[in-house]
N, C-alpha and C positions, 0 to 999 in steps of 0.2 A: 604507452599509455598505462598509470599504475590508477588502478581503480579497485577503493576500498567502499564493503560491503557495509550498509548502515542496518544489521537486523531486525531491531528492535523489541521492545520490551514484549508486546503479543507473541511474536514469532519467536523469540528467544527463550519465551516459558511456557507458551501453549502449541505453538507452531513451529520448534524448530525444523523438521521436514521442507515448508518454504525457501526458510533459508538457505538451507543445503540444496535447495533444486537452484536459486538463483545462482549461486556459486557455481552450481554443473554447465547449467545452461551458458553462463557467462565465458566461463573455460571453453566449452565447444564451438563458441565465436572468436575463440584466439584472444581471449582478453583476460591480461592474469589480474587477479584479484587477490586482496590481502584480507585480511578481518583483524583490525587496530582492536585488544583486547581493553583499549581504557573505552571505548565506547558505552553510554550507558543510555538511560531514559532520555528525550530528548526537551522535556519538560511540559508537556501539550498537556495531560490529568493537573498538575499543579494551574498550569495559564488558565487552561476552559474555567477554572472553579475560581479563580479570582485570584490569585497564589503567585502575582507576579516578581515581587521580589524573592520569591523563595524558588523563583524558576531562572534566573540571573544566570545561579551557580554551574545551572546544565548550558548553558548557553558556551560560559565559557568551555566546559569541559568538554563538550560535542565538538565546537571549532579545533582543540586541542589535538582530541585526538585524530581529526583527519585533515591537519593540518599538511602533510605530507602527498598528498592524493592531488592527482589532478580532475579527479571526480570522485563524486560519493552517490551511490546507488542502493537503493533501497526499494525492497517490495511493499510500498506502505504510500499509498496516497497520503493519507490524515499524518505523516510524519514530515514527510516533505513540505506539506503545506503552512505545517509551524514553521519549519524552517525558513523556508521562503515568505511567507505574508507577515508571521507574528514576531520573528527574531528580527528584523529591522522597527517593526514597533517598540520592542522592548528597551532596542538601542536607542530610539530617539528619543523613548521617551524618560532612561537616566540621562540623556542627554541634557534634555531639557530641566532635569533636576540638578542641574551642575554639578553632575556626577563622572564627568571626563567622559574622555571616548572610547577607552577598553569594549564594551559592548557593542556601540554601533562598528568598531576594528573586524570585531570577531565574527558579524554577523555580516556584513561585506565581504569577507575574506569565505566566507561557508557559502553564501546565498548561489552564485552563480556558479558552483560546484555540486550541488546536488541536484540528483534526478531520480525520477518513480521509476521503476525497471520498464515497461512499458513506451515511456516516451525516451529510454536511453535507448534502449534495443533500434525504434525507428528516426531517432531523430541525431543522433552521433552517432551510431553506426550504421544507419543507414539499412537496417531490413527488415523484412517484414515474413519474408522465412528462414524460419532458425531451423526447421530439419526436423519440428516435430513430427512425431504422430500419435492419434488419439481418436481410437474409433467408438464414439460416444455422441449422443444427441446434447448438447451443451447452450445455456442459456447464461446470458451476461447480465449482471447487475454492474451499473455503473455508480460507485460511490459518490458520495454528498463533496467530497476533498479533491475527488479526481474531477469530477465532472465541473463543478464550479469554480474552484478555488484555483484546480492547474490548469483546466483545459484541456483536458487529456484527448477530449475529441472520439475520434475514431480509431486511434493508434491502437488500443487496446482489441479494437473486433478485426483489423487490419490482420493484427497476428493472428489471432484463432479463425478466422478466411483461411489463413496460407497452412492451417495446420491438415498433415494428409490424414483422411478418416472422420475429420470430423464434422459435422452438423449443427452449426448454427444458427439456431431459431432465435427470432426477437421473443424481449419479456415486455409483456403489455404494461404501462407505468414504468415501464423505466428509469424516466429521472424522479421518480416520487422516492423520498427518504426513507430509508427499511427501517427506521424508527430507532437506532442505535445511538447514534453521537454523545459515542464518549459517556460521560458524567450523565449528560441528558437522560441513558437510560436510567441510569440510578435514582433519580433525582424526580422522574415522569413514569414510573417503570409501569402503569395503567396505559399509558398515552404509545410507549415506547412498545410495549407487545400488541396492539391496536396494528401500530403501524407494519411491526413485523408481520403479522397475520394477514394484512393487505398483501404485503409482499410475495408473504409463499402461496399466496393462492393463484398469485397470478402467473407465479412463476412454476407454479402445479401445471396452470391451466396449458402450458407449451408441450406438455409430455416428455420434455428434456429430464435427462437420469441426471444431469450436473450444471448447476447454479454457481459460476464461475464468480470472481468479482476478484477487484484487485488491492482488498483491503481486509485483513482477516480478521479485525475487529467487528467488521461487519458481518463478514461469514459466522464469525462465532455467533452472533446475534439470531443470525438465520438460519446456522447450522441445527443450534438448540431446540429450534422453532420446530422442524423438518425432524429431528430425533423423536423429541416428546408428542411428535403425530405418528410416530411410526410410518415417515413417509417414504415413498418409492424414488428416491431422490438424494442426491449430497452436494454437500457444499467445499466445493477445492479453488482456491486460489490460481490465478490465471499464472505465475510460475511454475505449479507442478505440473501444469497440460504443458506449454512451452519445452519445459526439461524433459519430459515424458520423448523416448523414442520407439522405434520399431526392435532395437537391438537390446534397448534399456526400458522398456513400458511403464509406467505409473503404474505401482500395484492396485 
């Protein structure tokens, strides 16, 4: 199985630690992974804001570079989800402008090869413990991309259950939106910290020291929120609990 790492644009310049935990983590299941250095943005900030021919180019160059792989993994709900929902819209719809098939080629040939680390870990390889551990009270936010767009389900608390040490408590509103998406904050950024502030209070209100989630776009959202209160509390990506061991700890 040759499976290459999709890291992404957040993780690649504000989170690259994720990345490197998915890679560790990934290696300790026996699965070698590569990191394809033509990998770039995956076009989703151009799409959201209306920018679809100017988002084509990544389309092609994404399919490119993992064209080699017989999976593409990535810690990023909200990037998979372009992948999978909006790269076959994009193809159909040069399609439909008599623009040939190169696009919807690329976007068929990518689609049913990527997956969010979360649903590769239980659903191709089949576990639900990976050998963490992480002795911390831990509270899950479930993203807007994971939740609705992939389904991500339960896959995601499945694993932090199986992790030893640690303590998962639910976060009250769970599926309510942390007010991030993308552009949206930019664009709403009144509307967008409303909603952040809903969030960390409730995610206050569980007494968990860590606000897990499996999209760090979102975390940066909430992480910020939780800083600028000087709160008792932080925000980590549900790869670096996963990667986190007894012999290797999450610092």
């Amino acid at each position: 199985m040759r499976v290459a790492i999709f890291a992404t644009c957040v993780n690649d310049a504000v989170y690259p630690s994720t990345a490197v935990a998915t890679v560790k983590l990934l290696e300790r299941l026996g699965v070698e992974v590569d990191f394809p250095a033509a990998q770039t943005c995956c076009g989703q900030p151009q799409y959201n804001t209306g920018y679809r021919r100017e988002t084509e180019p990544l389309v092609h160059r994404i399919a490119r570079a993992f064209e080699r792989y017989d999976h593409v993994v990535t810690p990023s709900a909200s990037c998979v989800a372009m992948v999978r929902d909006n790269y076959p819209r994009i193809g159909a719809k040069a399609r439909a402008e008599g623009r040939g098939d190169a696009l919807p080629r690329a976007s068929d040939s990518l689609v049913p090869r990527t997956y969010e680390l979360t649903e590769f870990l239980v659903d191709i390889l089949g576990v639900t413990d990976v050998g963490a551990y992480f002795p911390h009270k831990v509270t899950y936010h479930p993203s807007c991309h994971g939740l609705r767009m992939l389904g991500l389900g339960e896959r995601p608390r499945q694993l932090l259950e199986a992790v030893k040490g640690l303590e998962l408590v639910d976060l009250p509103g769970a599926e309510e939106c942390c007010g991030f998406g993308g552009t949206f904050a930019v664009k709403n950024p009144d509307v967008s910290a409303a909603m952040g502030a809903d969030k960390i209070r409730n995610s206050l209100s569980t007494g968990a020291g860590v606000l897990c989630g499996a999209d760090n776009s979102c975390l940066m959202h909430l992480g910020g929120i939780l800083s600028r209160q000087d709160a008792p509390q932080r925000a980590l990506h549900i790869a670096e609990i996963l990667a986190s061991t007894e012999e290797e700890p999450f610092a």
